[in-house]
Each structure stands twice: as C-alpha cells, then as structure tokens.
N, C-alpha and C positions, 0 to 999 in steps of 0.2 A: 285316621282315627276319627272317631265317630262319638259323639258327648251326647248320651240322651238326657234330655230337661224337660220330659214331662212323662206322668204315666196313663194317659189316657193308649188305649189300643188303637192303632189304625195303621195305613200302608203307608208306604211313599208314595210321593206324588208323581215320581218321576225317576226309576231305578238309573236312569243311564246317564244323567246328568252330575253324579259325583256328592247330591247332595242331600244329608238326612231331612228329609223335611216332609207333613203329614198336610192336608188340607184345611183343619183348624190352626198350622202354624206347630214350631218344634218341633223336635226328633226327638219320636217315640222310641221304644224298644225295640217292636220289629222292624218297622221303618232301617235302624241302623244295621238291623242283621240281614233285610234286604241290598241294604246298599253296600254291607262287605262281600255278599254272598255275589255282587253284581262285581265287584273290582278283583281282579284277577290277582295283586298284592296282597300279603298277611296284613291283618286289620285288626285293632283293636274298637272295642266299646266301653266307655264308663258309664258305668249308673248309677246313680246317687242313691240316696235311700229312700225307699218308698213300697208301696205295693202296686204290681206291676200283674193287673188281671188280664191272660188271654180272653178276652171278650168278639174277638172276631171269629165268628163261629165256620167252624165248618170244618170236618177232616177228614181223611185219605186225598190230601194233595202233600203236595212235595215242594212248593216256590217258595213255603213262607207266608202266604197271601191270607191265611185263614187257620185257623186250628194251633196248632202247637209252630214252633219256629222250629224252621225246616235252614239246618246246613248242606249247603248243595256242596255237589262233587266239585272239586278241584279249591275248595274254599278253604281257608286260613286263619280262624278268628278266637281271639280271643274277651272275652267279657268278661271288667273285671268290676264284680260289685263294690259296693261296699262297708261289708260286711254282713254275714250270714242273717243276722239279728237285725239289720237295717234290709236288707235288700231281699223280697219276698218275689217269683216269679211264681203263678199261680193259673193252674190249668182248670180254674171253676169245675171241672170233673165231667169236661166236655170234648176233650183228647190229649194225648199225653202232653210234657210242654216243652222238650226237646226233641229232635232229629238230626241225629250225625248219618247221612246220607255216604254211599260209598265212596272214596278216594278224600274223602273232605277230613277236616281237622277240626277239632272246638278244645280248647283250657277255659274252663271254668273256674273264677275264684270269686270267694265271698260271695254267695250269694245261696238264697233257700229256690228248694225246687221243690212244686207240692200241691195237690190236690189235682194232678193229673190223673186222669182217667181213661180208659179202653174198653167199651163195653163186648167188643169181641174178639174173638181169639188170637189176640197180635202183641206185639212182642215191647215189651219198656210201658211200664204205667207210666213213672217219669222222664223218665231219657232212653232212647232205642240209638243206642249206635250198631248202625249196618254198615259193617265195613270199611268206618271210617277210622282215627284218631279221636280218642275224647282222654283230658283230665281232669279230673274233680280235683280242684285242692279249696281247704276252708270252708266247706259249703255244708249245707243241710239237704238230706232228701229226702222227702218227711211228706206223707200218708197219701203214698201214688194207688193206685188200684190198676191191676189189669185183667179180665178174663184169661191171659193168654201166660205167658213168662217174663220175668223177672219184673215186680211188683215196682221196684225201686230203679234197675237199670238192666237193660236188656246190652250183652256185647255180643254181636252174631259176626265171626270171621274179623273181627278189627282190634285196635288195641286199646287196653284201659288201662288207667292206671290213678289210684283214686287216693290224696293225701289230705292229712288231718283232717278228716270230714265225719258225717254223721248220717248213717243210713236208716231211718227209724221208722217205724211205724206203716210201712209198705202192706201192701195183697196182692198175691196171685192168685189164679186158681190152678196154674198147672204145676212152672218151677221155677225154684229162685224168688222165695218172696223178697230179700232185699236186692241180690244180683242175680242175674240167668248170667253164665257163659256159657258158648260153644263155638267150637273151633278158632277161639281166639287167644289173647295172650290178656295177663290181669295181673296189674301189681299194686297191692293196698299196704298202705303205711300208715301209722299211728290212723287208726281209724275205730270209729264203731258201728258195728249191724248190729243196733237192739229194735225187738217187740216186733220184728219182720214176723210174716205170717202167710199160708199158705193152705187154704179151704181143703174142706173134707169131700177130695176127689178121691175115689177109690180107683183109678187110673192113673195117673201122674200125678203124685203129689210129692214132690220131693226139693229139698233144700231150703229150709224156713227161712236162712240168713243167706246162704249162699248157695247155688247150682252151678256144678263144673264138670261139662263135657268137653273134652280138645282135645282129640288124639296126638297131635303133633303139636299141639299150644303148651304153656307154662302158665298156671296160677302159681304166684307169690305171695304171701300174707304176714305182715311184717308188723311187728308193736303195737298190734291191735286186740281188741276185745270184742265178742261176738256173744251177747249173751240175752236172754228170755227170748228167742226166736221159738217158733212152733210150728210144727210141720203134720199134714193127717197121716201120713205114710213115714218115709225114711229121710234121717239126715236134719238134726232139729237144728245146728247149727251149720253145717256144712253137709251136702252132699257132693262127692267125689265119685262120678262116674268112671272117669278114662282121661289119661292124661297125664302131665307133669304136677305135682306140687309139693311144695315146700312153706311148710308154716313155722314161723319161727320167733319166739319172745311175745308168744300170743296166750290170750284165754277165752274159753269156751266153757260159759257158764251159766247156766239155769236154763239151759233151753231143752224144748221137748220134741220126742215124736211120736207117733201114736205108735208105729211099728218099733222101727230100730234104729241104733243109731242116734242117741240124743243129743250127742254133742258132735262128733262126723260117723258118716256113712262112706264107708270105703271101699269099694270096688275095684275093676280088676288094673285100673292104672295104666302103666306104659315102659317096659319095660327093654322096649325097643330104641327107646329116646328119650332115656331118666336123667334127670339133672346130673351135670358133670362131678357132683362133690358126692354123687350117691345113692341116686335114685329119691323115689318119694320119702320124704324125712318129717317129723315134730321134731326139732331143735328147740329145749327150753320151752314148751310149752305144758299151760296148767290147763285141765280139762277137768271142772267139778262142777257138781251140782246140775246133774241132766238127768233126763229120765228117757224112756222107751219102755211103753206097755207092752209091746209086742203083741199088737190085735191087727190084725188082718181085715177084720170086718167084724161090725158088731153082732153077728150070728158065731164068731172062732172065740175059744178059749184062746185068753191070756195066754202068751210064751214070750216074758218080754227079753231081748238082749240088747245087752251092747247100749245101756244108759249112759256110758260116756265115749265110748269106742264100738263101733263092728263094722268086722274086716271081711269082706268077702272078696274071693279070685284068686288066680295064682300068682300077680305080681304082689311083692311083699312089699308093707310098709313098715320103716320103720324108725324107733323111737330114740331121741338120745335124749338125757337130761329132762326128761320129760314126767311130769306129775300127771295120772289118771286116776282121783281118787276123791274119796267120797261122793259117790255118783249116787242116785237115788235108785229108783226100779227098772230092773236092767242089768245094775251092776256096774263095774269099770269098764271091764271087756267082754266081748264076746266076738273071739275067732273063729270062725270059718275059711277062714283063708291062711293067709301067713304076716303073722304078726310078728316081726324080726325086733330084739332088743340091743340095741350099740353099745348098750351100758350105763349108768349112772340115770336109772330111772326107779320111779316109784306110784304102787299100786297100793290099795288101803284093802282089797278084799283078794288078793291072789287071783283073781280072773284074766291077768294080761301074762300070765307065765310066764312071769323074771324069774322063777325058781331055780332055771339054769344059771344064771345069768350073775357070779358071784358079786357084781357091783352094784348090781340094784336092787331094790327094797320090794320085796315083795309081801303085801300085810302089814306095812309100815303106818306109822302114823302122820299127816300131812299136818294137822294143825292150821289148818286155814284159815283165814280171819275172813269175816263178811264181804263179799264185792263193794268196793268204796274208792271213796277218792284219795290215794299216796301220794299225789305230786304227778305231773306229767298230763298226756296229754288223753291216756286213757282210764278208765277204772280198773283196777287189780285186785288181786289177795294178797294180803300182804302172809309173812309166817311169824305164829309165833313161837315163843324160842321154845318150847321144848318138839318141834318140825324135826322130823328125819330129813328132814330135803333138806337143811340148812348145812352147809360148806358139803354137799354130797355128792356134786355134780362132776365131771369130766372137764376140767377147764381149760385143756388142749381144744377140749371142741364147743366153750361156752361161746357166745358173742361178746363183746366189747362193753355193752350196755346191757340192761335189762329191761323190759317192757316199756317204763317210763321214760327210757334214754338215761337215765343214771349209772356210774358207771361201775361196773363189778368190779372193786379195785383193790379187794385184799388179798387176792391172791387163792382164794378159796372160793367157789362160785356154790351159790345153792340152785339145788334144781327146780324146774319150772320158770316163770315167767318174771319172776318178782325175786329181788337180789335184796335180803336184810341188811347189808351191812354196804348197801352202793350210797354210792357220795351223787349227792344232786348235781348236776351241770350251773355252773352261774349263767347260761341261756337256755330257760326250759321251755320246748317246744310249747306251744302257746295250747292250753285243752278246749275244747266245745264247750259252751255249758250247761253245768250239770242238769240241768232240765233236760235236757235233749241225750243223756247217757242214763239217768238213775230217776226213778220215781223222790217225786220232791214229797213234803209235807202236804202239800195240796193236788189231790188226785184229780186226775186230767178227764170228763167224761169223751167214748167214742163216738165218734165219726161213722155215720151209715149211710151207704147210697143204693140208689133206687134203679131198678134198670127195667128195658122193654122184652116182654115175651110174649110168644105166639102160641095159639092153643086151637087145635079145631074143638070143635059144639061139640060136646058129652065126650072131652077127651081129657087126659092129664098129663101135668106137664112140671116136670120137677129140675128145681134149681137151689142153687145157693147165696142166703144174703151175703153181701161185702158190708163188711166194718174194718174198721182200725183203732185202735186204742195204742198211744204212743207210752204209754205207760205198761205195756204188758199184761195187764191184766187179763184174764178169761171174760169172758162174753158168753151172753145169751141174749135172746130172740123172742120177743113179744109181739102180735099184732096189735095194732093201735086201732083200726079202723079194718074192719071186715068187706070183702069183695060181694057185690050185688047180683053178679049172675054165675055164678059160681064159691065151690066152698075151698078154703086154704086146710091144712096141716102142719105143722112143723114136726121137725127133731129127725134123725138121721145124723149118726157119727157121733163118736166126742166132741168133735169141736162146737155140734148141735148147728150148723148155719143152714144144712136143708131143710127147703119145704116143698110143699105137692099141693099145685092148683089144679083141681077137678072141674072145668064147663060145663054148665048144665046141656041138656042133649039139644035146647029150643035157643039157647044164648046167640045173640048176635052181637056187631060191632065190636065193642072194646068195654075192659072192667079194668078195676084199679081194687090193690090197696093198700095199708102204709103199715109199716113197722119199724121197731126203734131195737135200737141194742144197747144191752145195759152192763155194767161192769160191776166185777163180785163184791162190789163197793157199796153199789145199788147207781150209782150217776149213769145216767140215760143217755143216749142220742136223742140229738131232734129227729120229728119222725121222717122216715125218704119212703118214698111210692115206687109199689112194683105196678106197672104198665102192664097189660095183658090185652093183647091184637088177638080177637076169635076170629076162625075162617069158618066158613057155610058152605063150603063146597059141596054138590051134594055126593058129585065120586070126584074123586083127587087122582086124577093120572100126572106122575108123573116123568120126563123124558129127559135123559141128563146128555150131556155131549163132551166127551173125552178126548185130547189128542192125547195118544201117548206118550210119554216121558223121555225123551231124546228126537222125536219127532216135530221140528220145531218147538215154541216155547211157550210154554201156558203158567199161569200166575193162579190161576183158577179154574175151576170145572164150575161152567153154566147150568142151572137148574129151571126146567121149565114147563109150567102146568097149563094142562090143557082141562075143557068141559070133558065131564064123559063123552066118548064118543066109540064108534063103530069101526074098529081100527080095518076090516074087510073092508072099508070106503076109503077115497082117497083121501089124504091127509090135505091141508090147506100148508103152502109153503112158507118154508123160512129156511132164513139166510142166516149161514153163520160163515166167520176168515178165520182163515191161522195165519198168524205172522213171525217171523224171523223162521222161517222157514229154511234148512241149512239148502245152499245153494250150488255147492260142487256135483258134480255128473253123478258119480256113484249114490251120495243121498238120494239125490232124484230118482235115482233108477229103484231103491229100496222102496219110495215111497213112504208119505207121509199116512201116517195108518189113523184115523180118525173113527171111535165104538162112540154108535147114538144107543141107549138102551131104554128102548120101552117098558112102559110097568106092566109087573108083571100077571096083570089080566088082560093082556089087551090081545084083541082077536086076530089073525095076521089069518087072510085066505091063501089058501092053496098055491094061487095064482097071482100073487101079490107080489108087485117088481117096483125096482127102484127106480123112478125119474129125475134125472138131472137136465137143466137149461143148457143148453150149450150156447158158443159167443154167436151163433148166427139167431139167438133168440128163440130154438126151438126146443121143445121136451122130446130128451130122447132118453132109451132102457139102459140102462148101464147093464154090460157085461159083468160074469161073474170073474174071468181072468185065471190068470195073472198076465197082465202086459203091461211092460212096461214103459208104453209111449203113452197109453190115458186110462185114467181114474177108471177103477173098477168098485165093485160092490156086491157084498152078498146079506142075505138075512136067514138067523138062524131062527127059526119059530119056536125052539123050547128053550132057548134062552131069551127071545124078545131080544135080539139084539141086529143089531146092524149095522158093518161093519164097511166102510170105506176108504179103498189106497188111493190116495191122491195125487194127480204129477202136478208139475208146478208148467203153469202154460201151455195146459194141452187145451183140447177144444171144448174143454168144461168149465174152463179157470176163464172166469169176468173179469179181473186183475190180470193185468200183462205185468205188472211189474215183477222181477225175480225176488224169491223168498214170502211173497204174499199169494193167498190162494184166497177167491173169492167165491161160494159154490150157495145158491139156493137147492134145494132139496124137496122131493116129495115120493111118500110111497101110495103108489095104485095099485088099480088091479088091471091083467095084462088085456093090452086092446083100447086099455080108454084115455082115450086125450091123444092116441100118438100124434106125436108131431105138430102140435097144435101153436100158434108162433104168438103167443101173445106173455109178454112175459112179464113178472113181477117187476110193480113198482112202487118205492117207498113211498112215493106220492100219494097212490091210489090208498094208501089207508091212513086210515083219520087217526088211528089211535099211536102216538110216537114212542116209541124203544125206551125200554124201564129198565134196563139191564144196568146204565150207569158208572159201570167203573172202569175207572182211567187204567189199573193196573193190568186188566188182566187182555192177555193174547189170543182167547179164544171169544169172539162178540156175536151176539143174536141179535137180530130186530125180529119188528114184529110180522109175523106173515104176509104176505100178500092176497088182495083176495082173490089174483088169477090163479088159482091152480086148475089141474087138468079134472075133470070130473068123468063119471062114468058113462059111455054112450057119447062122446064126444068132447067139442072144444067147452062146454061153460063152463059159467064161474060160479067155484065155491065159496062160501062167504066165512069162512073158518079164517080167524088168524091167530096166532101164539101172542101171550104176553110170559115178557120175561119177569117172573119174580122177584126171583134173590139169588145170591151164590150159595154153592154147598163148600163145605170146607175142604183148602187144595191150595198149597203154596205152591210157587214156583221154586227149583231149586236152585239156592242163590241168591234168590231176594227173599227178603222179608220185610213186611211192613209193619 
C-alpha cells in the first residue's frame, strides 16, 4: 500500500527499492503507480484530497515516467480517492491521464479524471484501456478531448465496467464521445453520460454518449441515464454497431444526432451469440426527448428518422416494457430493420408498430415530467398520473427496482424506467452531484483548446475546434485574434466547429491564431491558439514504406520526403528493419513482402535496378525471382512502386539475429557502382534519425552518404530525413 502525501508531479527515485518516494521528499501520485506497477503483488494507493496536475510532460511512452500514468502489464492496482469532489487528477490537456496497458488491472474510486487530451488520432481522451481490466466506481470523467475515440474512455479488447459515476462533458472526433468500445465487454450501473459530444466529421462520427463495436463482447447498461449527448452523424446517445446489448431501467433523453438515431442507433447486432434471456433487449426503458435531422451533409435535404429509435439490419431488437415517446424530429421510430415488440410497450406517435402488438400502446400518452432529480442516484422522469404507462407493464418480466433502485412493489409495474408507486430503499444508493448531471442555476461557460497544424505556402488546410461545455449547451465559434500570414474561415456542419486556413503562396515559418467558444447563453471560453507549421518545399516527394499486414509486425507506416530530385539518378541510401518477423521455415520461405512507393512524378529510367548491401559490405542487383533462399526485388514504373521479398538471414540481412531483418537500400541505374565495397554508416552523417517512435516495427534513419553513384564508386551527398508517420495502426495494439 502506497499513501501519497503530496501533489506535486515527479518520478520515484528509485522503482526497485519497495519505496514511494520523489527527490523533493514524499510520495507523489505517479511516484506510487510506479512503484505498484514495479511490485508484482495487488497494490493499493490513497490519495487525500487535492489537485493532482500531470505536469511531467511528455507522451507516447508506456513506464509512467512522463505524460499520463501508464498501468503496465501484469500490474494490479487499485487507487482509491477521496472522493470525486475532493480528489482532481488532471491531464493539463497535454495527454490523456490514464493507461490500462494489456494483461494489467486498475479499480478506480473516488476520484475526477479531466482535462486529458490527445491531439492525434488515438484512442481515451481520459482513460484508454488496451486490453487490460479497468473499474470506475464513484468517479467523475469530465472534459477529456481526443482527435481519435472515445472522448471520455477508450475500452479496445478488455473489460470495463463503470459504477455510480459521471461521464460528462467529453470530445471526440471520430467515436464515442463519452465511451469507445470495441471488441470488449462493458458493464455501466447507476451511472450518467451527459453533454458527451462528438465533432462534425462527415466520416465517422458516431456515438455522442456511447460507441459499441464487439462482435463476440456484451455491453450492459443498467440504472442509468444518458442524456444531452450530441453526435454530427448517427447515435446521439448510443450507437450500436454489432454485438450483444442489453439496456435495462435506463433513460435516454434530450440527446441529438445530425443524421439518425437520436437517442440509439441500432445496427445489425449479433445474432449468433445474443444474450441467454434473448437476444438484444430495452427492458423498462424510457427513451424521450431526442431528435435526428436526418441530414447527411449540409448540401442533402432533410430526411430525419428515428429521433428516439432507428433500427437498421437483420438481427432484431427488441422492446419490452419499454417507453419511446415524445421524441422531437425524427420521431419515436424509424425501422429499417426489425423492430420486435415483447409486449407491454408504448409509443406517443405510432412509428415503432405496436399496432399488432395487443399489449402495447401504440399513440398512447406518456405524460412525462421534466428530467429531474426523484431520488436515487440518477436523474428520471418521473409519470404523471394521468400516463398510460402507469400499472401497464409485463411484470413477469419487470426488474425488482426501478431506475433509482426503488422497489416496484405493488404488484403492478409501470412501463419505462421510473416506477410511481415504488417505495424508496432505507439505503439509497449515494447520487453524483447534481452539478455534474443537470444544468444548475448558474451556467458553466466552455472549455476550448488549441491544437498544431501543418499547411504548405499558398495551400489550405481544414480542421475542427475542440470545446466542451458540461452543461450541454450548443456552441459556436469566433476568432479572437486573426492569422498574419494567411487568412481563416469558419462554419461547416451544424455543429459549425469547422474552419479552413488558406497560406499565402510567399508565407514561411509558422502562424497562429486564437479563438474562443461561446454558449447559447453568450458565456465564452478563454481564448486557445491554433498553431500553424508552414512547409516551403519547393516539390514535395514523397516515399512511404509498407511491410504488409501479416508479414511481420508494423505499428505504423514511415513517411519520408525527399528534395526534388532526378529519380533516373541514383538514390542516396537509407536503412530501414522489420521486426518480429514470424520465424518458422514456411514464413520464411513465403517471405516477408516489403512496397517502397514513390510519388507519383518521379522519373524511374529504363535501366534502373535495385541495389542492396550485402553482409560482405558490397552493392550488389538484386534479382527479380522468386527464390526462395535471398531477397528478391522488382520495380514497377507505372505504379512507382517497388516491391521487395525478404529472407530472414540471407546474404542481404545485416541483422543475424532470427525475426529481425536489417537491409539499406538504393535504386541506380544498371552498370554504376557495381560492387563498390564502401558502405553506409550512421556515423558518416551528421544529421541524426527524426523518426522517433518507440512503437512502431518498421524504422528509417537517415541516409548515408555512401551510395553508389553513376560512372563508378563516389559518393553521393543525398541523405533522407524522416518526418512524421502517416496514419497505420498495428493490429492489436492501440495507443
């Protein structure tokens, strides 16, 4: 057990010694999650009350040492605040502020998680569990941002499972503004996703509150309320792609989506492996007050459906006890698929076709009362008495309680989520407060931040601001302060957060400029800067390097620009390895298949072959093949491509060790250099390897400046610098 007594940021001094302790003196934060993450027993952490800034900057590592707190594999911990409202962990909006890492475990309780940030495509504004265990209980997740998925908590392939807690105020820009799942399993209990939110990507923009992909996973959703979420696309409070689910003594209320689907988006489910009680089911839940425009894009006529429901695919969902009514534009339902009713359900405008259905209300009146606080631990509706739902339900198949945990106990259950006539528990589950569930008296202004983008000189380059507003309110977009070497625009989408920077054609260096986001209130952000890195190149080639997808294991695809240049001349070399490369006989003999693709101006002569170093330090032509004892090579010239099978330790491979392949590369033209024994070395150049990242399996440095040149052995003075990555996960990991 590990006691932090201070909140200052820093490491331990000494992981292996058993003890929390920082080099100012006390055991900080990470300091204690380093040294459970170092002890191979389950571990606990206390934290008193305080605010607790990740301040050690630096992320995409994985120890803990910098950026957000990283749970390592085979680790066991639990931290237990004290309490939500006392204990703030806070990711200054410099990387997320959790990592459950695979095989590893984390229970979180009492405690806020918040102002995590991701500025690029990756996964948990606040929390990313990969493959590990994580619980939320008692906690707040409150105004994470991620460019990537799940704004508020990213589960990829591991289990979650999230109680009495508060998911608010989150951004994504792809899916899952409060939770991303996929391929994992998710169990939420008294809980709320409010004011989650999800930018106006006309690609993936789906699941304001919740995103659920899991073919062979289970999401459960239990005594909770999921309401003002907002999505540009589909699924304002839930999107349900594939999968198991079961939501039950829930409500989904006021939330939007530009498309469909404003309160769930239902898709084709799982039909092969549906819950044992009956497939995908709403038991007792109330679904009002959602909308869906049904707009596609702001050039398509309106066609809104499915403002509280729409069902698309052949496996069926379906309803019992369940209220879909009073929905706004859209409607209650809108099927496309197969909308199944079990009985004892009610719809306010006949769009979910109960009509068969002699139990259920179809055109019925709900009588809902405002979303508010009744007791318990979430917000409801409650019914008033002249409700058709009230004593209407199937109570063979009600639950024991009703949303708040109160118990249905006259013998006649009303439908939807909220039970008039339930007797309170003498122990009521303890609620959030209500700040953190419902807009107070005093409106909250948002949260806006700033991010870095890249633009070549007289180009354009369009993005979307991030904000948050935990109050739900809409937003718009002002600039504050205008850009000096280039001009801005706004607007694009409903949700309005695009805009388009234009570089002037002479612009050098880097421009800035700042803008704030205001709510329909009028209360503003303080202003955040968008960053803007111009390039001058004066032609932009560039050459990417792929190993393919089963062919050992890449995390990433390398991107790498060279000067213009005379592609009929010999190239200056560079090196790139593949690693984990599979190592039984038959891989090998397939080969490891490695596409370099040049852009697509570049001049390839007639006579232009590929040169490989081989281990006796000489450039020799690689054959075109197939053989399968050493690396072959071809180049197609109208695709610019060039494509090479690798063996693992033939007379090409600089790396003896098995599953690592080490190869510098050059293309000439035939006749020049052969055989020339002088061979690259990282020494001979001055300028060192930019490529930097720890995760990925496929690495460049920077050229050498021996390459073979034409007319014999000199040296060409060309060497590569590596850039940046292009977007390319590994399958399996995510970071």
């Amino acid at each position: 057990m590990f006691n932090v007594n201070t909140t200052v940021d820093a490491i331990d001094n000494d992981t292996s010694d058993g003890v929390c302790l920082i080099a100012s003196g006390g055991c900080s934060l990470r300091a204690a999650v380093q040294q459970a993450n170092a002890n191979s027993e389950p571990d606990e952490i206390n934290v008193p009350a305080g605010l607790y800034n990740l301040s050690v900057l630096g992320a995409e590592e994985d120890a803990g040492e910098s950026g957000d707190l990283d749970i390592v594999s085979g680790s066991e911990i639990t931290i237990n605040g004290a309490g939500a409202d006392d204990v703030v962990i806070d990711g200054m909006r410099e990387d997320r502020v959790l990592h459950v890492l695979a095989n590893a475990t984390l229970t979180l309780n009492g405690v806020t998680v918040r102002n995590g940030s991701l500025g690029q495509s990756s996964s948990g504004g606040g929390i990313n569990n990969n493959e590990g265990t994580l619980t939320v209980n008692d906690s707040h997740i409150t105004g994470n941002i991620t460019f990537g998925q799940g704004g508020g908590i990213s589960n990829f392939r591991g289990t979650l499972e999230v109680n009495r807690s508060v998911i608010s105020g989150n951004l994504a820009l792809s899916t899952g503004g409060g939770i991303m799942n996929q391929d994992g399993d998710v169990t939420i209990n008294y809980t709320t996703l409010r004011a989650n939110q999800l930018s106006d990507s006309l690609v993936t923009s789906f699941g304001g509150g919740i995103y659920n992909s899991a073919l062979f996973n289970t999401m459960v959703i239990n005594n909770s309320t999921i309401s003002d979420n907002r999505v540009f696309l589909d699924g304002g409070a839930v999107y349900h792609l594939i999968g198991n689910l079961r939501i039950t003594n829930t409500t989904l209320s006021g939330n939007t989506a530009t498309r469909y689907g404003g309160g769930l988006f239902y898709s084709s489910g799982n039909s092969n492996f549906g819950i044992s009680s009956g497939g995908n089911r709403l038991v007792n839940v109330t679904v009002t007050d959602n909308t869906a425009f049904g707009i596609d894009s702001s050039d398509d006529s309106p066609s809104p459906g499915g403002g509280g429901i729409f069902v698309r695919g052949a496996v069926p969902l379906r309803l019992t006890n369940t209220i879909v009514a009073d929905n706004n534009t859209g409607g209650d339902c809108s099927n496309d698929g197969e909308l199944i009713s079990l009985g004892n359900n009610l719809d306010s405008d006949a769009s979910c076709e109960l009509g068969s259905d002699a139990s259920s209300i179809s055109g019925g009146v709900a009588a809902l009362v405002s979303l508010t606080d009744n007791g318990g631990p979430t917000l409801t509706h409650a019914l008033e008495a002249n409700s058709d739902a009230i004593d209407a339900a199937d109570n063979s198949l009600c639950p024991d309680i009703d949303q708040r945990g109160y118990a249905r106990s006259d013998g006649s259950c009303d439908i939807g989520a909220f039970e008039s006539s339930a007797v309170a528990p003498l122990n009521v589950v303890t609620a959030p407060p209500l700040s953190n569930q419902q807009a107070s008296t005093e409106n909250n202004p948002p949260e806006a931040s700033g991010a870095l983008l890249t633009a070549d000189a007289g180009a354009t380059v369009s993005s979307n601001f991030a904000a948050t507003d935990v109050d739900g309110d809409p937003l718009s977009f002002e600039i504050v302060q205008n850009p000096q070497l280039g001009t801005v625009s706004l607007g694009g989408g409903p949700a309005g957060t695009l805009f388009t920077y234009t570089a002037r054609p002479d612009a050098t260096g880097s421009d800035r400029f700042t803008f704030r986001a205001c709510d329909d209130s009028g209360a503003c952000s303080a202003a955040a800067t968008m960053n803007i890195s111009i390039t001058n190149a004066p032609v932009s080639s560039d050459i990417i390097i792929q190993v393919a997808q089963g062919s050992g294991t890449i995390a990433g695809e390398k991107q790498i620009t060279l000067p213009d240049v005379d592609y009929s001349q010999p190239l200056g070399v560079f090196r790139f390895s593949v690693e984990n490369v599979p190592t039984d006989p038959d891989a090998n003999l397939n080969g490891t298949v490695v596409t370099i693709r040049l852009p697509v101006d570049a001049q390839i002569a007639s006579d232009a072959v590929i040169r490989k170093l081989n281990i006796n330090q000489v450039w020799e032509t690689l054959g075109a093949g197939p053989d399968p004892q050493v690396t072959t090579g071809t180049i197609d010239r109208v695709t610019k491509t060039i494509t090479l099978v690798l063996r693992d330790n033939d007379r090409f491979d600089l790396n003896r060790s098995l599953g690592v392949i080490e190869d510098p590369i050059a293309l000439a033209v035939q006749g020049a250099g052969e055989g020339v024994q002088d061979a690259p070395s990282d020494s001979s150049d001055p300028t060192p390897a930019t490529d930097g990242s720890a995760t990925s399996d496929v690495s460049l440095s920077n050229a050498s400046r021996n390459a073979p040149i034409v007319g014999g052995g000199g040296l060409h003075p060309l060497w590569l610098a590596v850039l940046g990555v292009v977007a390319g996960v590994c399958r399996g990991r995510r970071r």
